[in-house]
C-alpha positions in Angstrom: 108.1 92.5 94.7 111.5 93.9 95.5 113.7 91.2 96.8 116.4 91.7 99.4 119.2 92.7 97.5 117.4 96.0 96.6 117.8 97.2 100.1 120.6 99.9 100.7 124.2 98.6 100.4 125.2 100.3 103.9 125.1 97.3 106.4 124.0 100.1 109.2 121.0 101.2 106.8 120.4 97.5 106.0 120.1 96.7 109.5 117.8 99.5 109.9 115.9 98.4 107.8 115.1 95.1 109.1 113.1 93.3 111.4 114.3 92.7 115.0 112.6 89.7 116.5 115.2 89.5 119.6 115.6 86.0 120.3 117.4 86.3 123.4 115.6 89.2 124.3 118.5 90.6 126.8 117.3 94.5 126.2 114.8 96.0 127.9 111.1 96.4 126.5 110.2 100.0 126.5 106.3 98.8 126.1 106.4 97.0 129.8 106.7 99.3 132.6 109.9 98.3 134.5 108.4 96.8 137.5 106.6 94.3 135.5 109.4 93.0 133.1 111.1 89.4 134.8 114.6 89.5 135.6 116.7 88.9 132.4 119.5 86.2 132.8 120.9 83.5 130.2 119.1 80.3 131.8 117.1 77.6 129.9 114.2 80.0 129.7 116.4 82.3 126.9 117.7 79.5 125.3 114.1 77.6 124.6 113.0 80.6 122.9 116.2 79.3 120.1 113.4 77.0 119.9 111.2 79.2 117.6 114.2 80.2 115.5 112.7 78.2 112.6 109.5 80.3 112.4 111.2 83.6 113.3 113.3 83.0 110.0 110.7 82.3 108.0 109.0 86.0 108.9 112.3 87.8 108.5 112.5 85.9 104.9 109.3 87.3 104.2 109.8 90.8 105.2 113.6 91.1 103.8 111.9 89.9 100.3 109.7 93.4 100.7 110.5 97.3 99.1 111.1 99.8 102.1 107.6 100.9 101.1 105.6 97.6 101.2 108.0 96.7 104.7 106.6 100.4 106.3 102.8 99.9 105.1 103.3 96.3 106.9 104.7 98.0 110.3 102.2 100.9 110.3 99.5 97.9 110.1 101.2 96.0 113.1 101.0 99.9 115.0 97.8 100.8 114.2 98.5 103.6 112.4 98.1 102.1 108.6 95.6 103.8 105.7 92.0 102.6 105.3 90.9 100.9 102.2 90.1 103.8 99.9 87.0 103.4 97.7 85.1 105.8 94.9 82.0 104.7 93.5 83.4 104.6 90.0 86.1 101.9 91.1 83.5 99.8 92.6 81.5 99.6 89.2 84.9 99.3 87.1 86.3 96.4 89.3 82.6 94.6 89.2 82.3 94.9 85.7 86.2 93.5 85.3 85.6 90.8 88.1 82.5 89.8 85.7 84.7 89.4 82.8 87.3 87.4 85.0 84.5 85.0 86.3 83.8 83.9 82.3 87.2 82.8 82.0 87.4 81.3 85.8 84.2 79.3 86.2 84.6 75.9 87.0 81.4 72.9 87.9 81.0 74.3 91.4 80.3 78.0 89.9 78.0 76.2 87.3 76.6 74.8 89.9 75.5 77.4 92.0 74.3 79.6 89.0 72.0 76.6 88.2 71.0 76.5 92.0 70.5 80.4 92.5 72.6 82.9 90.2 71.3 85.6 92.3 73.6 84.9 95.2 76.9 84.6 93.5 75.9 87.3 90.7 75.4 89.7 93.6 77.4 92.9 93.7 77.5 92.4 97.8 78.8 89.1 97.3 81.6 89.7 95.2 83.0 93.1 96.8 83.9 91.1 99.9 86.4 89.3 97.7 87.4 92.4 96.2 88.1 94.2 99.1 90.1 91.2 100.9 92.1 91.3 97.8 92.5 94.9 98.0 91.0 94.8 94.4 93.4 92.8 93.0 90.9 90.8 90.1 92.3 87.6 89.4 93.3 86.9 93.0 89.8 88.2 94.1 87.8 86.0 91.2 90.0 83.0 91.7 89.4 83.0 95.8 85.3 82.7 94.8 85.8 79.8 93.4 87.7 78.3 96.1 85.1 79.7 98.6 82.6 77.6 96.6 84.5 74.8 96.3 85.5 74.5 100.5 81.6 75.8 101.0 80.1 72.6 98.7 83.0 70.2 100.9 81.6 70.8 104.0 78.2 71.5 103.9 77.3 69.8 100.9 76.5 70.6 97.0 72.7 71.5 97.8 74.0 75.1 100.1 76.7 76.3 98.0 74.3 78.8 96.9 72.6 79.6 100.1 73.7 81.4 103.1 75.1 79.0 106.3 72.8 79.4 109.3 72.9 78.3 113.3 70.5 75.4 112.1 73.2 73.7 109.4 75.6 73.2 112.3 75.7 70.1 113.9 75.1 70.0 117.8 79.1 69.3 118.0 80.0 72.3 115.8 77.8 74.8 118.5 80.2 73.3 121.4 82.7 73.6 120.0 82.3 77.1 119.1 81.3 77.6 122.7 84.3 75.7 124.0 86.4 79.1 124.6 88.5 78.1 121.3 87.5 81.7 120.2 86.7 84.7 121.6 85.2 88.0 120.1 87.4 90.6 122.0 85.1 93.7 123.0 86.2 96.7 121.7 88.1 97.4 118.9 91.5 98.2 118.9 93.2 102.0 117.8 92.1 102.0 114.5 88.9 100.6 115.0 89.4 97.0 113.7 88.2 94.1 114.9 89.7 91.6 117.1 90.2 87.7 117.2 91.1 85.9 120.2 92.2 82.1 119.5 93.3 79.6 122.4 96.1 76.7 121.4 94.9 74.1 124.0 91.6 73.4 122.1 93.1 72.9 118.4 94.3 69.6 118.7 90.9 67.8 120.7 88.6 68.5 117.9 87.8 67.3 114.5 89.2 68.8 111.6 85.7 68.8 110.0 84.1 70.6 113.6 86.8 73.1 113.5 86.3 74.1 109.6 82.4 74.4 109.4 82.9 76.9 113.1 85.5 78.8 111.6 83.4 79.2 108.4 80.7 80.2 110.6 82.5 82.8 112.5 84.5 83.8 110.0 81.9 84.7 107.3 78.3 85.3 109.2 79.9 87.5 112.1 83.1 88.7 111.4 83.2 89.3 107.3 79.3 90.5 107.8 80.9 93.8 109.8 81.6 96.3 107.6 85.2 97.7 109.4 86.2 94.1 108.8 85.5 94.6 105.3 87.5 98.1 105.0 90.0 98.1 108.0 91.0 94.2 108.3 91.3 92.0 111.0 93.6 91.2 114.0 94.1 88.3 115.2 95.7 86.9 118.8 96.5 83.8 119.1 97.2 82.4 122.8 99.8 79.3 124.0 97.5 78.7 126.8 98.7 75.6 127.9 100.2 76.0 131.8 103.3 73.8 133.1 102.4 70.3 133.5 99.8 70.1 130.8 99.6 68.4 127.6 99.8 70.2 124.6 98.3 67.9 121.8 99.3 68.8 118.0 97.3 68.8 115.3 97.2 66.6 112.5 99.2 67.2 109.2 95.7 66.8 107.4 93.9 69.0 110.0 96.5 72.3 109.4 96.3 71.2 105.6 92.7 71.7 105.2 92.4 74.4 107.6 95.1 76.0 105.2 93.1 75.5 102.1 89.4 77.3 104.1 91.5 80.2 105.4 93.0 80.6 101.8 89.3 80.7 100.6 87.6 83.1 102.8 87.1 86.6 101.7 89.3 88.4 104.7 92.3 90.7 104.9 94.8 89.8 108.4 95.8 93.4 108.7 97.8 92.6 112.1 98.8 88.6 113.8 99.7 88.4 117.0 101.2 85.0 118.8 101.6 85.1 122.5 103.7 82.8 124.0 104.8 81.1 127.3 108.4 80.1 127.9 107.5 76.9 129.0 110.1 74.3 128.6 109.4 72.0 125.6 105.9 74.1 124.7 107.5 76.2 122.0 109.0 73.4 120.4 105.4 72.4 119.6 104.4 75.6 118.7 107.2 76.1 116.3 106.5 73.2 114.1 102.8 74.3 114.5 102.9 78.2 113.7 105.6 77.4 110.6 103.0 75.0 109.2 100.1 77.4 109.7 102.3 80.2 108.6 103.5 78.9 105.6 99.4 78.4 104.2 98.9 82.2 105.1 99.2 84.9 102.0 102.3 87.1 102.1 100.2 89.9 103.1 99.6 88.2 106.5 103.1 86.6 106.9 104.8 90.2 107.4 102.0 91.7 109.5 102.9 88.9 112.4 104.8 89.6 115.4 105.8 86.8 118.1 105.9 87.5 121.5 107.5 86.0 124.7 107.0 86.4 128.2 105.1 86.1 130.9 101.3 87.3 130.8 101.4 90.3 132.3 104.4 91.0 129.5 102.3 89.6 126.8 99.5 91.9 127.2 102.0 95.5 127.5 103.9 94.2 124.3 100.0 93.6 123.0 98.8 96.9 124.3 102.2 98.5 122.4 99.9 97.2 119.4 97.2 99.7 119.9 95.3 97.1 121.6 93.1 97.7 124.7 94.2 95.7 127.7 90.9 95.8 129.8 88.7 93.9 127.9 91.1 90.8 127.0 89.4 87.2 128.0 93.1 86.5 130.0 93.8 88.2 132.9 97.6 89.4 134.1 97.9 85.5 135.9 97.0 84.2 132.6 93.6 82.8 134.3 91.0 82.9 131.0 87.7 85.4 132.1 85.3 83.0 131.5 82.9 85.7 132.7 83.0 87.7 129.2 84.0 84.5 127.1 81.0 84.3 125.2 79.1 87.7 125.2 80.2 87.9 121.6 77.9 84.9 120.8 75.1 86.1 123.3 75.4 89.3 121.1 75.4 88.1 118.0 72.3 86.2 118.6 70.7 89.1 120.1 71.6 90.6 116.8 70.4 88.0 114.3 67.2 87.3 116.4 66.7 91.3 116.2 67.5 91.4 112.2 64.8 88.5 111.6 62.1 89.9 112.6 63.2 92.9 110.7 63.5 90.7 107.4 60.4 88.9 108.9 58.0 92.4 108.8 60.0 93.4 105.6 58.6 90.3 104.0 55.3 91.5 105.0 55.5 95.2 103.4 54.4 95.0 100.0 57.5 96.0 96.9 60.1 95.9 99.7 62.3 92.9 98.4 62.4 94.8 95.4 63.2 98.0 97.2 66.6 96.0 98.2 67.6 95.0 95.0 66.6 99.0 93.4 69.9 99.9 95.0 72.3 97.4 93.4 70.7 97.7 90.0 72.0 101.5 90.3 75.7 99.8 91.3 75.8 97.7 88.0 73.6 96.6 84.7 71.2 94.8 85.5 71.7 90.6 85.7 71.2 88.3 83.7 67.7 86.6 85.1 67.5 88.8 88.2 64.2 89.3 89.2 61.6 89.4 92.0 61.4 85.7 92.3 65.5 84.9 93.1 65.0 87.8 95.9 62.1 86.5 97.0 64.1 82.9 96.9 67.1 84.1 99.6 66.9 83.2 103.1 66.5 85.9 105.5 70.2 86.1 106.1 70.8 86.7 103.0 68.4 90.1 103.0 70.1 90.5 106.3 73.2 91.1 104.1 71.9 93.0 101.5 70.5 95.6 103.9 74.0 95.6 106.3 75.9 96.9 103.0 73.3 99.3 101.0 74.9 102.2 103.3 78.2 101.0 102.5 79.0 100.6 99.0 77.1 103.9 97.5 76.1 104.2 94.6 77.5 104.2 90.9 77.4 108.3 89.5 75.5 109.6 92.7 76.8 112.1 95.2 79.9 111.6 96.4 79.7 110.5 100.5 82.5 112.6 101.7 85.7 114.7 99.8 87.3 114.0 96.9 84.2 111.2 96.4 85.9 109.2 98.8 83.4 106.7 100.9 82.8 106.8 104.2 83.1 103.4 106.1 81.3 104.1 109.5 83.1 102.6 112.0 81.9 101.5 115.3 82.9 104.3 117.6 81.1 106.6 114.9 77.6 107.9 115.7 74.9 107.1 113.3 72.1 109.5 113.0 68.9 108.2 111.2 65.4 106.6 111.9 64.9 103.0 113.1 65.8 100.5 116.2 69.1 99.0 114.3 70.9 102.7 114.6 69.7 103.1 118.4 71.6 99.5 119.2 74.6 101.1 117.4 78.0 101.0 119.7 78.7 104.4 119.0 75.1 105.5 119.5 75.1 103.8 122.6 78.0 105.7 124.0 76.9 108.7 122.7 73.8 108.6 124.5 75.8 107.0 127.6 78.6 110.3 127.0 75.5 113.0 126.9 74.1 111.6 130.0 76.9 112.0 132.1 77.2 115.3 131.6 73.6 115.6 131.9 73.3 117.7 135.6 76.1 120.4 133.9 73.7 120.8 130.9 70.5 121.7 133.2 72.4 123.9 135.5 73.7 126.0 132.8 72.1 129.0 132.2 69.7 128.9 129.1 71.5 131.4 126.5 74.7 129.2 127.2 73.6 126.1 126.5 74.5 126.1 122.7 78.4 126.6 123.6 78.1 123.9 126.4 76.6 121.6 123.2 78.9 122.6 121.3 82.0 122.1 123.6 80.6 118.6 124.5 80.8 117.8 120.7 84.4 119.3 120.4 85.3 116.7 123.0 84.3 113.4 120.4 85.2 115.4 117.6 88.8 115.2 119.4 88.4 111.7 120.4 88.2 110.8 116.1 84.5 110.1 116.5 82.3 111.4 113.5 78.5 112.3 113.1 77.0 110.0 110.1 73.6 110.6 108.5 72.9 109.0 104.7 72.6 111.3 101.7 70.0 111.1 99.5 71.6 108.2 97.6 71.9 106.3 101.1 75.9 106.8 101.5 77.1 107.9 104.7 78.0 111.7 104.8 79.5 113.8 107.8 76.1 115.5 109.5 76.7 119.9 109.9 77.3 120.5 113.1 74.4 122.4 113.5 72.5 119.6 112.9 74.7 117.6 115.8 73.8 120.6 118.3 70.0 120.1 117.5 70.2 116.1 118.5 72.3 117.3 121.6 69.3 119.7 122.5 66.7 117.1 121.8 68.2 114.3 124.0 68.2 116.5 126.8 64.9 117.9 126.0 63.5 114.2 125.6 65.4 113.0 129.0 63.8 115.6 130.6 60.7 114.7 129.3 61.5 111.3 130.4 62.1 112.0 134.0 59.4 114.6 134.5 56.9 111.5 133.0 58.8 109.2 135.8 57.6 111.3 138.4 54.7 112.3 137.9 53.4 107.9 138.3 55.3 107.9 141.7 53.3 107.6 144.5 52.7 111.0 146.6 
């Protein structure tokens, strides 16, 4: 890492250079529109924000320690406007083989352990990429971060599951309320670069136990959010919100609480690509938050530390300096009063169980089909040689989450010396505004399906009323439109990567929705009574 003294010599470069975190925040924030920003005066409200001064020097330390070019990559995450992770299907097999030959000089009694208890799971190529790819395929860090994940897996839900995948029915009745409490919330929509977002609420963080807390962020963390596959390749962003009002009491959380906490965050497989801390100018409240975002800051990587921004104001500022951030305003859980929507606060959980209810009977029929487990596993032997005592009988050993997992990233990882998914052999990570074309119920319930189908519809009377010869250049235009928008066309390849559909091919599905919707309609009224 360049340190600070590598920056140009020129203080007026220098400054340039460097972050500005405006503690007094006299000048005027271009993100707010004008009628919305409070009246700017040096009263008690300025001076608590002196308050924070302690954490807002420990980011500056960070990003001053930085190379212009690892300070830019970290502002272009903050702004939405950073590179994907980049993949080829020979670096995937290289940095397996190489995280293999890491793990022999790693492996400590908790790896032993979970070889003895099912070497499948920790063996599996699926497995290990989602450490790679937090990493950003760094090796040690990446094999060294398993065995933590082991280690904080084995603490908290004991020795016998290290090797098995954490379901709904291993939490405790107070780990579900918790989770339910609004401490999180599952933001809907992703922001401008299609990642994932992470709501997090301060006044719940000191009332629970540290042990609650852990075993639901595990939870969350690795069977919903590291399960998607743009959390995998894009990051995540989190939000964290000082939701505590005037009057009410802000209780901190133990030195032993933030400590542990530190050491699961440390071990689970996932890349912060952009932190955001919202805060209120109470009086007294950001004193508390200071001492408890430097302690929580100072267990985060580097990589997270200078992708955080702090901001002040009031809610309706909070959510144009978010919104600044690429992030969509509509579809926060607080409102411009700063009242939480507890209408949408848990239709990420409703969803998610919709979705694991939907992929178990999936795994459930597949179970059912005869030489489908091994179908699953076909794939992976093609990523890497085949492992040591893999067979029909591990496979046929997982729980159904863990087939769940398999089958979520066979079209994501490609396959070792087949076809390459898109240019240059680059692969395509479908993201969720994409549209997915391809057999079966899953693709239907796809976001980006789902608006696609919503998108064709509206447009539907426009379509019938155009004459017949010009109804391939109204497709076509309609297409141009999401093409515009950054929305792709997906179908898998014949070695089941994702590969940008010809648009001839996208024309025909236009034609046959609004054949079949016709069809549809025509069927409707022909049962209605006469």
């Amino acid at each position: 890492m360049a340190m600070a003294s590598s920056l140009p010599n020129n203080p007026f470069v220098r400054q340039a250079c460097l972050p500005t975190f405006n503690f007094n925040d006299q000048a005027k924030d271009k993100s707010i529109p004008i009628q919305f920003q409070m009246p700017r005066k040096n009263t008690n409200g300025d001076i608590s924000k002196l308050e924070m001064k302690q954490t807002e020097d420990l980011l500056a330390s960070e990003m001053n320690r930085l190379s212009v070019q690892e300070r830019a990559k970290a502002f272009d995450d903050l702004h939405c406007v950073g590179e994907e992770l980049r993949e080829t299907p020979e670096m995937i097999q290289k940095s397996l083989a190489e995280f293999e030959e890491a793990v022999q000089k790693e492996r400590n009694s908790v790896y032993e352990m979970a070889i003895n208890q099912n070497r499948a799971y920790v063996e599996d190529p699926k497995f290990r990429l989602k450490f790679l790819r937090a990493k950003l395929y760094d090796i040690r860090k990446s094999v060294r971060q398993m065995m933590s994940f082991l280690e904080q897996k084995a603490k908290y839900f004991g020795d016998d599951k290290v090797a098995q995948e954490i379901g709904m029915s291993d939490l405790t009745e107070e780990d579900v309320q918790l989770m339910l409490s609004g401490l999180f919330h599952i933001q809907d929509g992703r922001d401008r670069k299609g990642r994932v977002i992470l709501h997090m609420f301060s006044k719940k963080l000191g009332k629970c136990k540290a042990e609650t807390f852990i075993r639901v962020c595990y939870y969350m963390w690795w069977n919903i959010m590291i399960a998607l596959p743009e959390v995998e390749s894009k990051g995540l962003v989190t939000i964290y919100h000082d939701d505590a009002r005037s009057g009410d009491e802000f209780k901190m959380p133990g030195l032993s609480f933030i400590l542990n906490a530190q050491c699961l965050s440390r071990s689970l497989p996932i890349r912060y690509s952009a932190m955001h801390y919202c805060l209120q100018t109470t009086t007294g409240n950001l004193g508390l938050n200071n001492t408890l975002l430097s302690l929580l800051m100072s267990g985060l990587p580097q990589y997270a530390r200078v992708r955080t921004r702090i901001h002040y104001g009031s809610y309706m500022e909070l959510q144009y300096r978010l919104q600044s951030h690429g992030i969509p305003i509509s579809t926060l859980p607080v409102d411009f009063h700063g009242k939480i929507r507890v209408d949408i606060l848990n239709l990420w959980f409703e969803k998610h169980l919709k979705e694991s209810n939907q992929k178990a009977e999936e795994c459930k029929a597949r179970y059912t089909t005869p030489n489908s487990i091994q179908n699953v596993d076909t794939d992976f032997n093609r990523l890497t040689p085949p492992l040591a005592d893999r067979n029909a009988n591990d496979t046929r050993e997982r729980s159904m989450e863990d087939v769940q997992f398999a089958d979520q990233l066979r079209p994501f990882i490609g396959v070792a010396g087949g076809a390459a998914s898109s240019r240059e052999g680059v692969i395509i990570h479908p993201s969720e505004t994409d549209v997915l074309f391809g057999k079966g119920y899953r693709l239907q319930l796809h976001s980006g399906n789902i608006r696609f189908r919503e998108f064709l519809e509206q447009h539907k009377d426009s379509y019938e009323h155009t004459p017949r010869h010009r109804k391939p250049a109204f497709s076509d235009n309609l297409i141009q439109i999401l093409i515009a928008d950054g929305i792709r066309f997906l179908q898998r390849n014949t070695s089941d990567m994702w590969v940008e559909t010809d648009s001839a091919v996208v024309k025909r599905k236009v034609s046959q929705y609004y054949r079949d919707f016709r069809k549809k309609e025509l069927k409707e009224r022909s049962k209605r009574p006469r």
